[in-house]
Backbone as CSV, one residue per row, in Angstrom:
resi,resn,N_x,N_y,N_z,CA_x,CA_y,CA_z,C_x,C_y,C_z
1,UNK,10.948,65.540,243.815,12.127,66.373,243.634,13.106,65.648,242.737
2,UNK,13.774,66.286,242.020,15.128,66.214,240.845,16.231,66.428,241.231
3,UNK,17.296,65.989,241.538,17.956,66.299,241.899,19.457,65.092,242.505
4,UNK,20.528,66.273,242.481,21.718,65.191,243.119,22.028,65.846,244.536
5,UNK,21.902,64.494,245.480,22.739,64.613,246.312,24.032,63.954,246.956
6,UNK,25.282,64.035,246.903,26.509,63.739,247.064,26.938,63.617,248.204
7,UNK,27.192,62.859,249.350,27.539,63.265,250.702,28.944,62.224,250.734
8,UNK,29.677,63.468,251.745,31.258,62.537,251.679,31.300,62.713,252.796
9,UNK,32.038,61.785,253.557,32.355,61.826,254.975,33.809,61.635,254.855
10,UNK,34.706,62.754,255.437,35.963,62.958,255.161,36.374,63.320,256.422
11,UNK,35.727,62.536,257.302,36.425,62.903,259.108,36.321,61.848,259.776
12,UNK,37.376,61.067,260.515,36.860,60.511,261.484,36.676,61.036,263.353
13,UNK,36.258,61.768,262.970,35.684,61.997,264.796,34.743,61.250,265.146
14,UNK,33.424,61.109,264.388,32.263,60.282,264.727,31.950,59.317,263.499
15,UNK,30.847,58.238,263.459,30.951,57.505,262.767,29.456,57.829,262.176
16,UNK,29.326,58.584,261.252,27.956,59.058,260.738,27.299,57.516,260.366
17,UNK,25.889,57.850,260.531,25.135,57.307,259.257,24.483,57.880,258.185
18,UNK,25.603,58.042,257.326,24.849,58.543,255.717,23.946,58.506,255.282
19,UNK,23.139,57.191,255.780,21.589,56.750,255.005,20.681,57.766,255.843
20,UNK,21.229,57.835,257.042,20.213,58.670,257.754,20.143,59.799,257.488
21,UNK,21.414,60.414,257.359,21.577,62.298,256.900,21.070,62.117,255.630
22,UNK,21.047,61.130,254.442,20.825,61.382,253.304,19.218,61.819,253.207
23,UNK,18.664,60.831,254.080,16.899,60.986,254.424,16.750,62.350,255.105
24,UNK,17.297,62.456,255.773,17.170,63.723,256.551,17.240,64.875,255.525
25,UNK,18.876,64.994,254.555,18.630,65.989,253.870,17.376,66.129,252.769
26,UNK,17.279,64.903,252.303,15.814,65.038,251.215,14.770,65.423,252.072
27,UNK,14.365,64.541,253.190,13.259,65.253,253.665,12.983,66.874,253.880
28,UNK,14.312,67.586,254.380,13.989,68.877,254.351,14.078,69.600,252.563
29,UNK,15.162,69.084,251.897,14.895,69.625,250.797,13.598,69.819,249.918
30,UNK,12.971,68.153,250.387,11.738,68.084,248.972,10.606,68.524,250.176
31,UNK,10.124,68.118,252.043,9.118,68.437,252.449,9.555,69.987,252.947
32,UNK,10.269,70.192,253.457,10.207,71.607,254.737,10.378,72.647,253.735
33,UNK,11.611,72.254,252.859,11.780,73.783,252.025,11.386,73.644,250.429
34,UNK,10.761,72.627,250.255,9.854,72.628,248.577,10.912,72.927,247.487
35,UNK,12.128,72.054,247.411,13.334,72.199,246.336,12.591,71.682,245.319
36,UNK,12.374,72.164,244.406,11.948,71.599,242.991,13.481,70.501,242.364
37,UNK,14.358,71.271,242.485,15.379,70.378,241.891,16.787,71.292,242.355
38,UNK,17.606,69.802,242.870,19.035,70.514,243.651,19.986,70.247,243.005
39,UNK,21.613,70.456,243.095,22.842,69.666,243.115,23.518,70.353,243.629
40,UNK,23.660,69.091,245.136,24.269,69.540,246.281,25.013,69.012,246.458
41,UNK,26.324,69.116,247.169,27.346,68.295,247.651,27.589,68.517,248.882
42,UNK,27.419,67.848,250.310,27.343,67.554,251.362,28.585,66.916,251.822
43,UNK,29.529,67.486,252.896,30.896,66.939,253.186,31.398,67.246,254.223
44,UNK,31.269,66.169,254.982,31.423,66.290,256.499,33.340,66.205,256.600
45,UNK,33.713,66.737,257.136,35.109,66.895,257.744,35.664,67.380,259.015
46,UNK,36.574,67.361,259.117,37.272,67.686,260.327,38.199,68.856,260.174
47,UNK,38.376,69.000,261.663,39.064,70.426,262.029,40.158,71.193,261.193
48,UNK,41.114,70.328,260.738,41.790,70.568,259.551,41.595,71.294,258.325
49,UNK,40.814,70.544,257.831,39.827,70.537,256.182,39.658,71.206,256.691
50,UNK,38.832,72.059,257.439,37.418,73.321,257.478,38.342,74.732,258.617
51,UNK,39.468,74.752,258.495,40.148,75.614,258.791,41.146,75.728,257.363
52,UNK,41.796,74.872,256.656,42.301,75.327,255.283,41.274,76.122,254.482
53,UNK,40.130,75.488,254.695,39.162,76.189,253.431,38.528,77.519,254.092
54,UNK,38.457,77.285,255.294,38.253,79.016,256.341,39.315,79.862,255.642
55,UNK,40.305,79.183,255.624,41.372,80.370,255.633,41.871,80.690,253.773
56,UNK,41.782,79.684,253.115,41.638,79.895,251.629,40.735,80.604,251.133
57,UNK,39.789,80.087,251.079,38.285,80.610,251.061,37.860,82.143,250.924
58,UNK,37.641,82.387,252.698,37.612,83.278,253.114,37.962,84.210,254.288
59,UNK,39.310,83.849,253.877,40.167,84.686,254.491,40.054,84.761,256.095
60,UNK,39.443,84.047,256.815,39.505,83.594,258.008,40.366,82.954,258.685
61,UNK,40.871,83.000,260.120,41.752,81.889,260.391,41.256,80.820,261.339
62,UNK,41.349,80.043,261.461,40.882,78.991,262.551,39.553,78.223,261.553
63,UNK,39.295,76.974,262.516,38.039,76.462,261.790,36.548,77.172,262.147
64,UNK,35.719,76.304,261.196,34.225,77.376,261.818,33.303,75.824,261.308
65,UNK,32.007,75.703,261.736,31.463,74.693,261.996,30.638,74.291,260.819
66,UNK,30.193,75.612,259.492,30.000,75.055,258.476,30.379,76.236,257.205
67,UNK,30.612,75.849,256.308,31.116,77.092,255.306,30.121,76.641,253.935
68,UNK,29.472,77.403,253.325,28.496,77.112,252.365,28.852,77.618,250.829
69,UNK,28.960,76.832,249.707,29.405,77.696,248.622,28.489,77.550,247.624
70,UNK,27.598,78.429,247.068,26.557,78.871,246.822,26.956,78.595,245.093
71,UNK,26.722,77.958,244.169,26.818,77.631,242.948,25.944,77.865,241.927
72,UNK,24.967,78.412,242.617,23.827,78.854,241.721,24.037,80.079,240.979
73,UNK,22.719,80.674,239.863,22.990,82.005,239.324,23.128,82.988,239.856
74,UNK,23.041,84.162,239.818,23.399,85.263,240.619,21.528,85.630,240.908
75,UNK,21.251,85.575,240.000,19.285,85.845,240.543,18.598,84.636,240.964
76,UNK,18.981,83.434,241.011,18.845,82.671,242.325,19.395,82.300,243.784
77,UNK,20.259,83.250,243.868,21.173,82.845,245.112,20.014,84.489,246.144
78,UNK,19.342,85.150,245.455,18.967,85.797,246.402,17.407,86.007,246.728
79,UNK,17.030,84.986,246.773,15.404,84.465,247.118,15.342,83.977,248.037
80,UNK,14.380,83.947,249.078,14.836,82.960,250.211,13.578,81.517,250.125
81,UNK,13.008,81.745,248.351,12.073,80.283,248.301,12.739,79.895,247.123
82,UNK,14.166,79.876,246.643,14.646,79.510,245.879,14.433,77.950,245.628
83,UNK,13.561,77.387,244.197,13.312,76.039,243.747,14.154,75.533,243.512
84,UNK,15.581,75.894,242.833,16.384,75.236,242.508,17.531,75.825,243.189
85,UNK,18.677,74.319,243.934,19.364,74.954,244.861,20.553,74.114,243.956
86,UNK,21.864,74.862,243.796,23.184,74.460,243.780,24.448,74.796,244.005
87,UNK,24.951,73.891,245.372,26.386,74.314,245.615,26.997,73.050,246.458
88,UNK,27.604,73.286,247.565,28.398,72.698,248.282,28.026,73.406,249.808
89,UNK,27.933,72.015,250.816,27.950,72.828,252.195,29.168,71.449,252.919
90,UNK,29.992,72.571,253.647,31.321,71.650,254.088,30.848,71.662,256.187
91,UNK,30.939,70.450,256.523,30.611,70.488,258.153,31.675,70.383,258.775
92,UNK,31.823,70.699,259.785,33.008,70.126,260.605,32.300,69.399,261.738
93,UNK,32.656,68.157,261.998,32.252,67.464,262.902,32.549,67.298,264.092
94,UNK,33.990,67.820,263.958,35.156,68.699,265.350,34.041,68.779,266.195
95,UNK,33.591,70.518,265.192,33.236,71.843,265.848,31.425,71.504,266.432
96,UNK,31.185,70.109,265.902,29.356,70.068,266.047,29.443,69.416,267.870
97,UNK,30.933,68.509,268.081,30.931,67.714,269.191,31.338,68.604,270.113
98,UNK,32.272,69.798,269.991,32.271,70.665,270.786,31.339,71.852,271.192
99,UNK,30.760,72.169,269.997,29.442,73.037,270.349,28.386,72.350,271.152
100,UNK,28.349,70.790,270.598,27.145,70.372,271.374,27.065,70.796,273.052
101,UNK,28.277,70.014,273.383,29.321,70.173,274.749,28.504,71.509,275.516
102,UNK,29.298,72.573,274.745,28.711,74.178,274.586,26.940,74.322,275.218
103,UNK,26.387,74.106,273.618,25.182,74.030,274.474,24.319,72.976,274.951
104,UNK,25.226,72.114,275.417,24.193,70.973,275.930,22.930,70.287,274.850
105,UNK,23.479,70.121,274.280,22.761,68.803,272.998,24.211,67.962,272.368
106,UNK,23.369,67.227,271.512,24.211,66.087,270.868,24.922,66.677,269.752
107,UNK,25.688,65.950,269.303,26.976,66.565,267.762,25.984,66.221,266.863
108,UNK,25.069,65.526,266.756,24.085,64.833,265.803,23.044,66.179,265.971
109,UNK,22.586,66.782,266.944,21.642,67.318,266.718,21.923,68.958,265.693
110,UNK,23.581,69.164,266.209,24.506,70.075,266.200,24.846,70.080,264.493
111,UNK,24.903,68.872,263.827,25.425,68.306,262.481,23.983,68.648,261.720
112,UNK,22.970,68.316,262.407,21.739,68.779,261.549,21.284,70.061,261.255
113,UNK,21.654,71.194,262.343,21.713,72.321,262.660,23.070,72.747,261.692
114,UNK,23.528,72.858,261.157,24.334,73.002,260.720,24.546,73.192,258.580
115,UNK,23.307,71.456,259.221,22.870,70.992,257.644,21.966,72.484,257.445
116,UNK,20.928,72.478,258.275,20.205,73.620,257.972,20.529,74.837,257.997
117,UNK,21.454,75.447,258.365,22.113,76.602,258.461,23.181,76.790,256.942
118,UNK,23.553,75.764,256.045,23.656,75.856,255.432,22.821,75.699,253.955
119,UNK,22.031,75.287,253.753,20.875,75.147,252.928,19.818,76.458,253.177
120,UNK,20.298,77.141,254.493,19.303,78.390,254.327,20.115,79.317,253.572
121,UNK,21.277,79.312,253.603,22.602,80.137,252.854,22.256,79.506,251.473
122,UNK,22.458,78.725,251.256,21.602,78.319,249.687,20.390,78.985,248.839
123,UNK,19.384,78.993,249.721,18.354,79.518,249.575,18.140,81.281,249.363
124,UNK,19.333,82.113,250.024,19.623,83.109,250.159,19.424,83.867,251.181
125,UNK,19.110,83.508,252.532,19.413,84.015,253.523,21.115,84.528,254.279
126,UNK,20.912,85.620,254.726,22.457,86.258,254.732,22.188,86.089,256.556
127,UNK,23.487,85.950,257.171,23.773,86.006,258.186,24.551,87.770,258.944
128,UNK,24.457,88.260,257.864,25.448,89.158,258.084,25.323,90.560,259.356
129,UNK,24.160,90.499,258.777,23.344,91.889,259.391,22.433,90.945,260.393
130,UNK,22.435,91.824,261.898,21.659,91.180,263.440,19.888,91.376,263.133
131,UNK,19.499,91.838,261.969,18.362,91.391,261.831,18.066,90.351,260.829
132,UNK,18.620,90.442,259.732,18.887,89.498,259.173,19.341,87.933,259.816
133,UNK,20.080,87.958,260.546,20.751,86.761,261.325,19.498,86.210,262.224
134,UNK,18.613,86.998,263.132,17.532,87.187,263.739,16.397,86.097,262.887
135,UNK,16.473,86.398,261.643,15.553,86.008,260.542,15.635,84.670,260.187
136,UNK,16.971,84.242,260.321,17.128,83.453,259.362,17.385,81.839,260.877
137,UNK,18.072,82.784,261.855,17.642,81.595,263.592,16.585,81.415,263.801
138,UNK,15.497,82.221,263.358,14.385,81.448,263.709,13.757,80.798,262.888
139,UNK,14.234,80.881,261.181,13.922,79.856,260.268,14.365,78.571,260.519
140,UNK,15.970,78.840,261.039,16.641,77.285,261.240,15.795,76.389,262.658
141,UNK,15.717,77.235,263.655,15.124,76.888,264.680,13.492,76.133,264.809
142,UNK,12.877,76.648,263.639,11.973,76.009,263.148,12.096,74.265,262.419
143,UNK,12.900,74.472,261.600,13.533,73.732,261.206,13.543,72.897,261.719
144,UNK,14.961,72.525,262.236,15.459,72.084,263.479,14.270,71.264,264.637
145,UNK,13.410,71.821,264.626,12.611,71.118,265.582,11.666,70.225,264.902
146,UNK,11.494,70.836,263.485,10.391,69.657,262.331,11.287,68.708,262.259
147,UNK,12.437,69.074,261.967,13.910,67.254,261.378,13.435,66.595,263.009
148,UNK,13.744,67.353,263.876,13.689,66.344,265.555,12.247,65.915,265.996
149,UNK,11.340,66.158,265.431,10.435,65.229,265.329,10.391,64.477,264.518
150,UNK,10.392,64.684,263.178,10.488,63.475,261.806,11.371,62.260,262.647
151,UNK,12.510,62.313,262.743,13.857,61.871,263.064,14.143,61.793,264.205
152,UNK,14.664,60.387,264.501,15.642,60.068,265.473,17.157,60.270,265.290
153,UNK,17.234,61.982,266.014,18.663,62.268,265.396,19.958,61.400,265.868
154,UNK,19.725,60.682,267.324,20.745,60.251,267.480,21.359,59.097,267.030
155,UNK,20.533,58.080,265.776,20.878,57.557,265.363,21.880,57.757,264.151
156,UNK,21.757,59.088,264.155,23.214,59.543,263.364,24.171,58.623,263.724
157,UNK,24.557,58.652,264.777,25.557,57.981,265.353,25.464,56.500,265.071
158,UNK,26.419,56.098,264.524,26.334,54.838,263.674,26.336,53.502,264.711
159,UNK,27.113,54.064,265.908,27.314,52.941,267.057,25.857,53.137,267.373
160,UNK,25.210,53.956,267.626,23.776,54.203,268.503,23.003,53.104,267.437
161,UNK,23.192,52.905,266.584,22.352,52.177,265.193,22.512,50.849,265.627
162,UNK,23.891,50.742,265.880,24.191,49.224,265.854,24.323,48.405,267.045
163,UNK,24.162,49.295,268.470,23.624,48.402,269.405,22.537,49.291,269.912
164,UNK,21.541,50.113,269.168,20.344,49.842,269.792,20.306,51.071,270.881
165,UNK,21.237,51.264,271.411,21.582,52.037,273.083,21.474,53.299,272.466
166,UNK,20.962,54.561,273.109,21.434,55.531,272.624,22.645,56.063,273.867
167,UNK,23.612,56.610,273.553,24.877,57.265,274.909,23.798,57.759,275.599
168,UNK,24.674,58.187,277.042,24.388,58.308,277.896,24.396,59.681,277.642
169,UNK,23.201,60.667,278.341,23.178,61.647,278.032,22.877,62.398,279.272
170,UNK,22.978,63.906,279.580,22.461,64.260,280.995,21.567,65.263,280.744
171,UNK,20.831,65.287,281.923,19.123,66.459,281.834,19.978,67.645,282.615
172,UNK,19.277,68.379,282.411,19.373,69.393,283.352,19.408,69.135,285.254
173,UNK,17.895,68.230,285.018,17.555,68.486,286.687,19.102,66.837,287.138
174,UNK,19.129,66.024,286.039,19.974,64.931,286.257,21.226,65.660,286.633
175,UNK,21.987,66.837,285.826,22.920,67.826,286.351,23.222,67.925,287.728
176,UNK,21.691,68.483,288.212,21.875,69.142,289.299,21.942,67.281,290.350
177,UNK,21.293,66.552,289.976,21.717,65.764,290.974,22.155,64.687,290.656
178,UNK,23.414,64.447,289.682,24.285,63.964,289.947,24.187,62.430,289.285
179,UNK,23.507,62.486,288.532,23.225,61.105,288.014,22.652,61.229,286.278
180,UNK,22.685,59.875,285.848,22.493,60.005,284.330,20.887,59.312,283.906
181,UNK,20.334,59.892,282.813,19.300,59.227,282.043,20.071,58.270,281.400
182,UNK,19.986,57.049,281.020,19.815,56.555,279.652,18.759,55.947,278.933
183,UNK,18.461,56.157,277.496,17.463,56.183,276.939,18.272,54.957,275.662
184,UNK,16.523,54.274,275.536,16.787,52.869,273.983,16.011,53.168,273.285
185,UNK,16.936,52.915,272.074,15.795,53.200,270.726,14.218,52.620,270.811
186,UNK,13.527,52.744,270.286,12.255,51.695,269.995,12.298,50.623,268.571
C-alpha cells in the first residue's frame, strides 16, 4: 500500500500508543479492506474539539464519538471497495471511555471501533437509513473482531505497555460475584 498516514493525539484523557494504532490502522487499511493507496489523517481528541466540530460541521450540538470527512472525489466516496481512500476521521476519546463503561468493554477496544466505523464512511458506507446502518454494523463488527485477534488492543493503553499489567477488568459471571479478573500481557 501507498499511502499517508497522519495521526495526532490532541486529548489527554488516555495515554494512546500511536505505534500501535498506527499498525492497527495499516493493517486494516492494506490487509482487511485492500486500500491500494490512502491520505488519511487520524485525530484523536477530546470532548471539547469533537463537540465544536459537531456543532460547526454539522450542525449538531453536543459531542459524538467519531465524525468522518470524506476528501475524496465525488465517484469515489460512493463504493463500498473504494482503493483509494482520502480524508480525515476525528475520535473522541471522552466518548470511547464512556461508551466502553456503557457497554462493558475497554476505551481501546471502543477507539478501534470507532477507527473502523470511520474508514467504513470512507469507503462509502452510509449510516443513515436502518438497513443501511444494519449493513455497514455488521461490516464493522466483523472487523472489529479480525483487529481483536491480530491485536492486543489493550495495549493501546500506553501505561498497560509500560508495566506489562493489563487494568483490572470485570467478567460478567466476576459481576455477579463480586470480584475481579486480572490479566498480564505475554
Amino acid at each position: 500500500m501507498s499511502g499517508e498516514l497522519s495521526l495526532q493525539n490532541r486529548q489527554r484523557i488516555r495515554a494512546v500508543n500511536l505505534r500501535l494504532l498506527r499498525q492497527i490502522t495499516n493493517f486494516l487499511l492494506t490487509d482487511l479492506l485492500s486500500v491500494k493507496d490512502s491520505s488519511l489523517g487520524l485525530h484523536l481528541v477530546a470532548a471539547p474539539e469533537m463537540t465544536r466540530l459537531n456543532e460547526d460541521f454539522l450542525d449538531h450540538s453536543g459531542t459524538t464519538d467519531v465524525i468522518t470527512f470524506n476528501h475524496a472525489d465525488h465517484a469515489t466516496r460512493h463504493t463500498h471497495h473504494a482503493a483509494r481512500l482520502h480524508g480525515e476521521i476525528f475520535i473522541c476519546v471522552d466518548e470511547a471511555v464512556i461508551q466502553s463503561r456503557r457497554f462493558r468493554t475497554t476505551w481501546q477496544s471502543e477507539l478501534v471501533r470507532y477507527l473502523v466505523h470511520g474508514l467504513l464512511h470512507l469507503r462509502g458506507h452510509d449510516d443513515a437509513q436502518p438497513a443501511a446502518r444494519r449493513q455497514m454494523k455488521r461490516e464493522e463488527d466483523r472487523l472489529v473482531r479480525q483487529l481483536t485477534q491480530q491485536f492486543h488492543l489493550a495495549l493501546l493503553d500506553r501505561a498497560t505497555r509500560s508495566t506489562g499489567i493489563i487494568p483490572t477488568t470485570r467478567t460478567r459471571a466476576a459481576n455477579r460475584a463480586g470480584s475481579f479478573v486480572r490479566a498480564t500481557t505475554s
